[in-house]
N, C-alpha and C positions, 0 to 999 in steps of 0.2 A: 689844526683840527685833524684827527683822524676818525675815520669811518668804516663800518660795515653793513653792508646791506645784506639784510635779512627777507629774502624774498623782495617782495615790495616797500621794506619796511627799512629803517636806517637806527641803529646805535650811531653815536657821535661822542665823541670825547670831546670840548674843547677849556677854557682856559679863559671862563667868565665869571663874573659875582652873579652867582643863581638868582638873589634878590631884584639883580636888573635883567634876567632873561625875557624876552619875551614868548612865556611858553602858557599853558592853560593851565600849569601847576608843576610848580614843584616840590620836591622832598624834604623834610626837616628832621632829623633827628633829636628826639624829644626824649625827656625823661617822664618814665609811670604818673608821676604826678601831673604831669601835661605843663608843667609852668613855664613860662618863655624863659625867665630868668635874667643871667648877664650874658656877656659876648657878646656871640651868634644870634640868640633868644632875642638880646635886648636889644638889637639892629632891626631884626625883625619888625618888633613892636614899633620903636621907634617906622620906618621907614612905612608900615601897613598900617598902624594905626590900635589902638586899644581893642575895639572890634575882637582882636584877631583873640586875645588872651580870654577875654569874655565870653567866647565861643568855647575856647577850652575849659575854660571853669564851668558850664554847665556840661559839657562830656566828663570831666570829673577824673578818667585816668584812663591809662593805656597801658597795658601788660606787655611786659618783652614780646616781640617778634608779631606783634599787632601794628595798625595802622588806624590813626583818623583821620579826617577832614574838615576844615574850617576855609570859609571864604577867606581871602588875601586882602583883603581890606584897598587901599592904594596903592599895593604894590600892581606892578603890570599881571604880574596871573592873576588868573582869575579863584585858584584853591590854592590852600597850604595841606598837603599830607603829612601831619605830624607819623614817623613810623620811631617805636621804642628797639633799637636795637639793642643786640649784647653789649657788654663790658668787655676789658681786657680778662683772660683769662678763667673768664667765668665757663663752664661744665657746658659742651657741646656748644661753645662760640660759635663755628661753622653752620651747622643746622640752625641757629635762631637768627644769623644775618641772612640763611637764606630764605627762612620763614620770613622775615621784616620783609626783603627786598618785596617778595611775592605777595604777601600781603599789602603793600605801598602800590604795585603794578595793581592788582585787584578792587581799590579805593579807584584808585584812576579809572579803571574800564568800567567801573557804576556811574561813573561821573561824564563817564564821554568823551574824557580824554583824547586830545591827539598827538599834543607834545608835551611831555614829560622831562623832565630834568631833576637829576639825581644828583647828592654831592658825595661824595667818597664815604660812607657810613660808619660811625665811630672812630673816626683815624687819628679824630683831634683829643678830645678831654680824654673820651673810652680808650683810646690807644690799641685799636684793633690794627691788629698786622696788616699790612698796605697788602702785603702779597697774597695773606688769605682773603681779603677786601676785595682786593682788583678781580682774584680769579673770580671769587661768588658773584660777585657782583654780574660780569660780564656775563657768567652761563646761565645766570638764570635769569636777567634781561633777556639773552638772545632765544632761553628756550621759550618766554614767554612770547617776546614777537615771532615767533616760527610758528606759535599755533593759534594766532589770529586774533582778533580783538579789532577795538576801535582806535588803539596807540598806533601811531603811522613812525613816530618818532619821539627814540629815547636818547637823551644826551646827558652825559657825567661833566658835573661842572669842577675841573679840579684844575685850579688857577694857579699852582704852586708847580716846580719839577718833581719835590718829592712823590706828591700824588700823580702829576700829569704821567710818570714817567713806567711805573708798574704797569697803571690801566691802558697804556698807549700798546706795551707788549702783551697783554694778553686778547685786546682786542686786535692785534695785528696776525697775532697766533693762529685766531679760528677765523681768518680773512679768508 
C-alpha cells in the first residue's frame, strides 16, 4: 500500500479486486450506453446482482466525462458510480478523464461518501495511457480532498504492476 495524506484525509493505492473492497462505493468505468456488458461489466452483474443493470436502463445513458450512481446490489458497497471516461486517442483525452474523475468524486460527495475507491480509468479496453491516467487521476483526487467534502478516503485499486507501478510514483511525487 502507498499513501498520502492530504490534510486529514488519505489517497491510498493498494492492490485489491475493487468489487471485494469494503468501501461505501466504488468507481466503474461505463460506456454512454450505461450497459454492464462482458468482462468487467459482466463480473459486476454477476457478483451484485441484476438490480444493478435495471438501475442503469431506466438512467438510460451517460455522456463522456459524466458520472452515475446506481445501488451495488450484494456487493459490499453500498453504490456503484458508473463514470464514462475518454477513449484512446480521442480530442482533449486529458480534460475529459479529468472531467469523469471530478465528476465520479462529485456523485460521491451527494451521496455522503466516506470511502471511495477508484480503478485506473480506461487503461484496460479504452487503452488510456497509464502515465496520463496516473498523473490526472492523482491531482485531481488530491485537489479534490484538499478542499473538503464528506470523502475521508480515496483509494486506487490497481492490482497489477503495470498499473500499481505509475500511480505508486506519482502519488509518491506530491508526498
Amino acid at each position: 500500500m502507498v499513501e498520502r495524506k492530504i490534510g486529514d484525509k488519505n489517497l491510498r493505492l493498494v492492490r485489491e479486486d475493487i468489487t471485494e473492497m469494503e468501501v461505501d462505493a466504488f468507481v466503474f468505468d461505463i460506456t454512454e450506453d450505461v450497459k454492464l456488458g462482458s468482462g468487467f461489466g459482466a463480473a459486476i452483474q454477476q457478483r451484485g446482482g441484476i438490480v444493478i443493470q435495471k438501475e442503469l436502463d431506466e438512467i438510460g445513458g451517460c455522456p463522456t466525462g459524466e458520472a452515475v450512481v446506481t445501488e451495488a446490489g450484494i456487493l459490499k458497497a453500498d453504490w456503484i458510480i458508473h463514470a464514462n471516461g475518454p477513449k484512446f486517442r480521442e480530442e482533449d483525452e486529458e480534460g475529459k478523464l479529468r472531467k469523469t474523475v471530478q465528476s465520479a468524486l462529485a456523485r460521491a460527495e451527494e451521496k455522503g461518501v466516506k470511502r471511495l475507491a477508484f480503478p485506473p480509468m480506461g487503461t484496460g479496453l479504452y487503452q488510456v495511457p497509464l502515465d496520463l491516467c496516473s498523473r490526472v487521476m492523482v491531482k485531481t483526487i488530491s485537489d479534490h480532498l484538499a478542499e473538503g467534502g464528506t470523502l475521508e478516503e480515496v483509494l486506487i485499486a490497481a492490482p497489477d504492476n503495470r498499473e500499481f507501478d505509475p500511480f505508486k510514483a506519482q502519488i509518491q511525487e506530491g508526498a
